[in-house]
C-alpha positions in Angstrom: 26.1 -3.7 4.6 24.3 -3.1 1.1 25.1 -3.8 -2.7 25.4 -1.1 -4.9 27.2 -0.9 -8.3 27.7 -4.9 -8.2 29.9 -3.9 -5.0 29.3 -4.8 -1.1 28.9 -1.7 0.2 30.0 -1.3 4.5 28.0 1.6 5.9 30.5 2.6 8.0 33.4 2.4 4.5 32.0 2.6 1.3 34.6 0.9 -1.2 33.3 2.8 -4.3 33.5 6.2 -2.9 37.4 6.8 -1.4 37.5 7.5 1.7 36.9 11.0 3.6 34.9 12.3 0.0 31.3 11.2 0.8 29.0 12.4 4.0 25.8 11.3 5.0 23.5 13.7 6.9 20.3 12.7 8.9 18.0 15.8 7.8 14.3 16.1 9.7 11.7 18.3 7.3 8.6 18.6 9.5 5.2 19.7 6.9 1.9 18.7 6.2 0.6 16.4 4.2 -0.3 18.7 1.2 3.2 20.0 0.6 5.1 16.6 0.9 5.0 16.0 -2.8 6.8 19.3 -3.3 9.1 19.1 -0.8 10.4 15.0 -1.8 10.7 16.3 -5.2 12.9 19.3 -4.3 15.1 16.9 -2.5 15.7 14.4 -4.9 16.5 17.1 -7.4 19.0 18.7 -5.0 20.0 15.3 -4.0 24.2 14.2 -5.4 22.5 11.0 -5.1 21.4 8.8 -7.7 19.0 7.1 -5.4 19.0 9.2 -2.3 16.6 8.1 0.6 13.6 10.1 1.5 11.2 8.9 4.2 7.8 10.4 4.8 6.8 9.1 7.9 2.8 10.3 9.0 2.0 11.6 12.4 -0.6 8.9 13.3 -1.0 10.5 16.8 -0.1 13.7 17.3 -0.4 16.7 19.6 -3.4 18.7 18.3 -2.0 22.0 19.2 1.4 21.5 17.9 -0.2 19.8 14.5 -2.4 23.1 14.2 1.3 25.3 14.8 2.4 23.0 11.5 -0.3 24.0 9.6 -0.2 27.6 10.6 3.8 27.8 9.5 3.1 25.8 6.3 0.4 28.7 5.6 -1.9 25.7 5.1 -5.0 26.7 7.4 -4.8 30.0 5.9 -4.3 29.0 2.7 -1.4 31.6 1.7 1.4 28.3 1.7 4.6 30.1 0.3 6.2 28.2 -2.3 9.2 25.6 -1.7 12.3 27.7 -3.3 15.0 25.9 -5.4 18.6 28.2 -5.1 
């Protein structure tokens, strides 16, 4: 349960949305440290949300080899990142 708009809210039926006209979606972004800025602020632009939730939670321990694969895809060890696009 949660309070929003001065209303209790039930996660599981939200009484200031009808019913059947709101989804939530559990979305994992995987990217390096340098472009999270970028990417949170695309998402909360995009976002129908007025406050939508965006987590960033930092790989404290991670697999060395797939941390380097991130970094490749993200073009960030070869410095050639390609920009995040808003369509």
């Amino acid at each position: 349960m949660f309070e929003w708009g001065r209303a209790k809210q039930h996660a599981n039926r939200p009484t200031l949305i009808p019913r059947g006209t709101a989804q939530d979606w559990l979305v994992v972004v995987k990217t390096t440290v340098h472009r999270y800025l970028a990417l949170e602020a695309l998402l909360r632009k995009r976002h129908s949300y007025e406050v939508s939730e965006v987590i960033c939670a930092p790989s404290t321990d991670s697999n060395p080899t797939y941390l380097a694969w991130v970094s490749e895809e993200t073009g960030i060890s070869t410095g050639t990142a390609p920009g995040l696009v808003d369509s």
